[in-house]
N, C-alpha and C positions, 0 to 999 in steps of 0.2 A: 391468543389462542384462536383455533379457527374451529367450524362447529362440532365437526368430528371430539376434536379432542373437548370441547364443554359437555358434550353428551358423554365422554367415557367419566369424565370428573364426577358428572352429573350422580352417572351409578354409581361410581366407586363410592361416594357422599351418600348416597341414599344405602346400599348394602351395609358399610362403617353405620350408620345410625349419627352423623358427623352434621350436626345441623350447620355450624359455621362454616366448613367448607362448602355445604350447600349452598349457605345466602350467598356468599362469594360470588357464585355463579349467574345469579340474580340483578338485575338495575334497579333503583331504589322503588320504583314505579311499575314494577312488572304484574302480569297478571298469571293465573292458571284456570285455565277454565277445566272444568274436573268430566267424567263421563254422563253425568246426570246433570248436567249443561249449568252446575252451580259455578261463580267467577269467585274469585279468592286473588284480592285486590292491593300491592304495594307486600313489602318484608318485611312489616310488623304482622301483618294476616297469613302472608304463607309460613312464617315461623310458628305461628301459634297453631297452625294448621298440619301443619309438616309434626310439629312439637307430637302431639295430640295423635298422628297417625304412627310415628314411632312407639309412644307409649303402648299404645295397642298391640307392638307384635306386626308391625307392617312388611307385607309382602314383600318378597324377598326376589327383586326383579334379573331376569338374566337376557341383557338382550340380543336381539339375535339377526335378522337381515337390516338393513339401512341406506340410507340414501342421505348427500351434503351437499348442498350448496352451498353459495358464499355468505350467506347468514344465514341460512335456515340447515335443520337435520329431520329426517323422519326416522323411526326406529322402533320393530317391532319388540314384543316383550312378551316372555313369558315369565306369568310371575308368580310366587304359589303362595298363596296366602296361606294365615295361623291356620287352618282348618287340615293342609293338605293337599289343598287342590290349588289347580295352575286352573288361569285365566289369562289368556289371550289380552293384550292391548300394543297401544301402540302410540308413542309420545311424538309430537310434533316442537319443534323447538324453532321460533322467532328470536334471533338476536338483533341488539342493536350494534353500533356505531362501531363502540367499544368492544363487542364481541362477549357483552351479556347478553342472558335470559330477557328478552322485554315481553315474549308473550310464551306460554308453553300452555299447548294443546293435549290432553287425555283422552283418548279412545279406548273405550274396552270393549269388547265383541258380546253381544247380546244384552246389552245395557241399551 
């Protein structure tokens, strides 16, 4: 896969509510660092993590302009959380070797 297409997977896994397709996407080692600069470390923590934000009713991401390198994507997102309201962010994605997830970056605008 090239990052383009890990970042479409990415959503399509995150809108499904699809955790295993998710970790898929993942190297066993990967990080996420979240917008309030917390790190969520390896895919036993982003599952339980990810688990935990699905439960809740998790924003429902649509993304919209982007950029691909050879292993990185950047990719804005409007996303609108249980309340109703859209929030601006914007995921940055580090893959490795293999053309996983090893680092994935969260920006939300006014965070």
């Amino acid at each position: 896969m090239n990052p383009s297409e890990v970042a479409d997977r990415y959503f399509e896994a995150i809108r499904a509510r699809d955790i295993e397709s998710l970790l898929a996407l993942y190297a066993d080692d990967a990080t996420v660092t979240l917008p309030n600069g917390s790190l969520i470390e390896g895919t036993v923590a982003i599952r339980a993590f990810q688990t935990d934000v699905f439960n809740r009713g998790a924003p429902i991401p649509t993304p919209g302009s982007h950029v691909f390198g050879p292993q990185a994507a950047a990719v804005e997102i409007k996303a609108r959380l249980p309340d109703g309201s859209l929030r601006s962010t914007a995921n940055f994605f580090y893959l490795n070797g293999e053309n996983r997830i090893e680092r994935l970056c969260i920006y939300a605008q006014g965070t």
